[in-house]
N, C-alpha and C positions, 0 to 999 in steps of 0.2 A: 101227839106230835109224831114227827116219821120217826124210828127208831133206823140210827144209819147203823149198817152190818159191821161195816170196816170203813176206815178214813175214806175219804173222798168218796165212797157210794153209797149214796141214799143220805146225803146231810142235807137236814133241814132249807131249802132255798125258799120253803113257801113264806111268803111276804115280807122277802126280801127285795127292798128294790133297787134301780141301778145304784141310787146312791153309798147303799149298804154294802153293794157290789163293788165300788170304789174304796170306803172304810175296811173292808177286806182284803183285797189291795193292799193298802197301804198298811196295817197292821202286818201281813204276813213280809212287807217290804222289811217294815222296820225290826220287826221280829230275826230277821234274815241277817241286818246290819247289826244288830245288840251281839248276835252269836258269833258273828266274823271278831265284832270288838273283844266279846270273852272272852277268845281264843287266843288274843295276843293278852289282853289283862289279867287273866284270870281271876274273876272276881269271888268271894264270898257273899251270898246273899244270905238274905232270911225271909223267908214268906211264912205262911198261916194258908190249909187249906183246911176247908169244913166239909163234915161229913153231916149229912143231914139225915136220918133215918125215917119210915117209916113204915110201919108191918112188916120189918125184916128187909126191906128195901132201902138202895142208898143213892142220892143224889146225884148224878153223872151231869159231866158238861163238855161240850167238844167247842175248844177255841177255834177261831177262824185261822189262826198263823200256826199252830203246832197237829201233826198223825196224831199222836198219843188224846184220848180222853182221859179227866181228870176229874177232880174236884172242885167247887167253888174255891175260886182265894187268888192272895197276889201277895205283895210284898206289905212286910209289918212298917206303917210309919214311925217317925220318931218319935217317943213317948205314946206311943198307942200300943196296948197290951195286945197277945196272940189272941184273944178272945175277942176283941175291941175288931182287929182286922179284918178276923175271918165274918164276922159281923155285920161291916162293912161289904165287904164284896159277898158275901151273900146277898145282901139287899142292891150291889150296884148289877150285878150279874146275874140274877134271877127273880128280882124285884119279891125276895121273900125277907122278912124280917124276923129278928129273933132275939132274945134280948142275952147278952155278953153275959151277964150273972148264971147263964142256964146251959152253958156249953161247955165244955172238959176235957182237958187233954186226955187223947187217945196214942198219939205216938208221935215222937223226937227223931228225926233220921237227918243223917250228910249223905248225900249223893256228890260224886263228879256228874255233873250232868248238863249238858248244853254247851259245855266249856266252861263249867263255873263251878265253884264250890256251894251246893245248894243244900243250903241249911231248912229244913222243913220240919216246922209241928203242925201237925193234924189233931183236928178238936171236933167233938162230934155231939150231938144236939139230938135227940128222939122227939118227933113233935106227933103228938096224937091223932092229927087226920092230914091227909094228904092237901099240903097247899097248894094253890095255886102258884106258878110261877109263869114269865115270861121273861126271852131273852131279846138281845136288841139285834139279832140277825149281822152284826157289826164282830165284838169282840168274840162275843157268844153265837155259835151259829146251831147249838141244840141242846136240849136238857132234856133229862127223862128217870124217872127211879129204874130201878131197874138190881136184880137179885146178886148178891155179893158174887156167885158163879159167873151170872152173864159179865159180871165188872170183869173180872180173874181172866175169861176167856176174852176179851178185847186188848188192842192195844192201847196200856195204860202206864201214865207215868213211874217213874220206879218207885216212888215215897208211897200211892196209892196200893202197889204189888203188894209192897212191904205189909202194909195198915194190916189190907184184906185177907192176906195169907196169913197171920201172925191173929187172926181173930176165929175163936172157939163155932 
């Protein structure tokens, strides 16, 4: 896959089509609208993002509505455990699967972030050979492993900073 340098140069557009081009659009619309909403609400969230390892390499994913790269994940449903979520959007976001009994909290953080009180665990998973994955050119506009350095040195959300700076 392309590996993009910095936000908007060099992401992924290959076989993206208009319509994708539209869900993008509209994703980075509403994404635009939730943050305007934070700002007056301030809401408290809780998300699950996963770290997925492999040969020292960790999973990256660039949304279509947000600069910053991240990690897999989104918000924890009700009665769904942090493992269960990130689980979840692992497989809706990279169509990789992994089974919730095999994943581990790695790190608990609050950020102020986007205009919200952003409660974040990160759970992280070591899987023996590199999977395959694919994103939908829509939410996900790129994925790629890539070296806890390369992460460090990109713009990346703060819970992610947190994780990778804080690991031996």
């Amino acid at each position: 896959m392309n590996d993009p340098q910095r936000p908007g140069d060099g992401d992924d557009q290959r076989g993206a089509t208009l319509v994708d081009l539209g869900f993008q659009t509209a994703f980075k619309t509403a994404h635009r609208m939730l943050r305007a909403w934070w700002s007056v609400r301030r809401p408290h969230t809780r998300g699950a993002l996963v770290a997925l390892w492999n040969e020292g390499e960790i999973l990256l994913v660039k949304n279509s509505y947000r600069n910053e790269f991240t990690l897999p994940g989104g918000y924890v449903k009700p009665g769904e455990s942090v493992a269960e979520a990130a689980a979840r959007e692992l497989a809706e976001e990279c169509e990789i699967r992994v089974d919730p009994a095999a994943i581990t909290t790695a790190y608990v953080g609050v950020h102020r972030y986007e205009n919200r009180i952003d409660d974040v665990t990160i759970v992280e998973v070591t899987v023996p050979y590199r999977p395959k994955f694919a994103v939908d050119h829509r939410e996900v506009v790129w994925a790629g492993f890539v070296s806890p350095k390369d992460a460090l040195s990109r713009p990346i959300v703060p819970h992610l900073r947190d994780y990778l700076s804080a690991r031996p």
